[in-house]
C-alpha positions in Angstrom: 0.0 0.0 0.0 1.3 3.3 -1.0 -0.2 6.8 0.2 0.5 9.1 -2.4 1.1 6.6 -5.7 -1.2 7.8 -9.0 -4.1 9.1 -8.0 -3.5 9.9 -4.8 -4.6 8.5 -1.7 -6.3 11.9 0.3 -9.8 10.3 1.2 -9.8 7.5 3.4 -9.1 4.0 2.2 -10.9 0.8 3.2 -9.1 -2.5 3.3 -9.8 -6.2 4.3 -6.8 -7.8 5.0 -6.0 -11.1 6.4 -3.8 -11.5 10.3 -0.6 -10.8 8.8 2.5 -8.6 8.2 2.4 -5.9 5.8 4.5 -2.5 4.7 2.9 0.9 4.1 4.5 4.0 3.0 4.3 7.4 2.4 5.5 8.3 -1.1 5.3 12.1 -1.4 7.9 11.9 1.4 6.1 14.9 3.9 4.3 17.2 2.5 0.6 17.2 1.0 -1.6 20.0 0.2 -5.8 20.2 0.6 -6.6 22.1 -2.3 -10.2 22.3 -1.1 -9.3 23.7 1.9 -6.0 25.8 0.5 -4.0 24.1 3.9 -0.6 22.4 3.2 1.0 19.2 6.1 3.4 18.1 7.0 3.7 14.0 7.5 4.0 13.1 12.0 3.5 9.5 12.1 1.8 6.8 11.5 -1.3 5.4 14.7 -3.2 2.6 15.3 -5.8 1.3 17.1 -7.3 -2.1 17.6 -5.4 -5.5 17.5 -1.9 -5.4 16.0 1.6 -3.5 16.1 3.6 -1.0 14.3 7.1 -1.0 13.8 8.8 2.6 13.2 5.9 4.8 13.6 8.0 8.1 13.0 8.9 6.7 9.7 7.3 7.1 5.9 7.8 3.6 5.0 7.2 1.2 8.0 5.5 -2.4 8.1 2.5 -3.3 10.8 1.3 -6.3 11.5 -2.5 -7.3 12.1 -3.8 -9.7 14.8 -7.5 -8.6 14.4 -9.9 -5.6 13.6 -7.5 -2.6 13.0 -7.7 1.1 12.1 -4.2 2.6 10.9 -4.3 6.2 10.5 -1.5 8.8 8.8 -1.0 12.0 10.6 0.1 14.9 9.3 -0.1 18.3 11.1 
């Protein structure tokens, strides 16, 4: 999964996936801009909640690994 590939990914993304480990990454690198609200951010970190772990959480490309029902969620300020 890559935030940030062609189109990019700025609405939220829905995925089923299976207990497992998995990498995610921020392409763009940091910043991203919301043209509809004319605001620019700056990539933070990576969160989740629910039944798993994430490795690096400070870092754009990272891996997580899911147990059971899990959000993961990009924060950028």
């Amino acid at each position: 999964m890559i935030l940030g590939a062609n189109p990019p990914l700025l609405t939220p993304q829905f995925y089923y996936l299976n207990p497992g480990t998995y990498s995610i990454s921020d392409k763009n690198g940091s910043v991203i801009f919301f043209q509809g609200y004319g605001l620019t951010a700056t990539f933070q970190n990576w969160t989740i909640v629910g039944n798993g772990n994430l490795n690096s959480p400070s870092k754009l490309s990272t891996t997580f690994t899911v147990t059971g029902p899990l959000v993961l969620t990009a924060i950028y300020i």
